[in-house]
Phi, psi and omega in degrees: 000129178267129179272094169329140167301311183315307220277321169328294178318255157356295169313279191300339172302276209316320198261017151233329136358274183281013183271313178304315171287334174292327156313278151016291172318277218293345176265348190247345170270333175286338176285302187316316190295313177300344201285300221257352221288144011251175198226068177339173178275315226248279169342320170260346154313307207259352163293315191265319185103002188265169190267137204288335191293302146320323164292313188298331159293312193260027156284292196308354164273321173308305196282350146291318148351313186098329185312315181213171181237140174275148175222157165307272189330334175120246223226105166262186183252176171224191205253014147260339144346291187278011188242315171303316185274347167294333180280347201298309198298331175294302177321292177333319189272343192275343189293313163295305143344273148357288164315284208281027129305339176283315197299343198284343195269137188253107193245134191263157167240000000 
């Protein structure tokens, strides 16, 4: 089966597309924990708007992370959490950086 190139494209938009809203989340659930911790699944489900089943992901990447830790009372921050968010506006900016280097590139036909 052969893959149009176009479809190539698309296929890979999407699938950093969708790294991003997910990056997205997991930065709109961690902000609910510094704001609120501690902070429950259910709490952050009806706070973010997000389906608890996606929060319950992105608690387990944070807290692999390192970012935040479970507690009985729910989902805290650690001490690495503040050393993560003074670096996030750089991260954000190398990203964006990252983007409009892609619009730069000129492929002729």
């Amino acid at each position: 089966m052969f893959i149009c190139q176009v479809d190539v494209i698309v296929i890979l938009s999407e699938k950093v597309s969708g790294e991003l809203e997910m990056l997205q989340r997991h930065l709109v659930i961690l902000k609910q924990v510094v704001d609120n911790e501690p902070i429950g699944i259910l709490k952050l489900a009806e706070e973010t708007k997000i389906p608890s089943h996606k929060v319950r992901y992105s608690l387990r990447i944070l807290e692999q992370e390192g970012l935040i830790k479970a507690t009985a009372p729910g989902a805290v921050t650690t001490d690495l959490t503040s050393p993560f968010l003074k670096d996030l506006d750089s991260m954000i900016e190398n990203l964006v950086k990252r983007t409009e280097d892609l619009k730069k590139i000129k492929i002729a036909r």
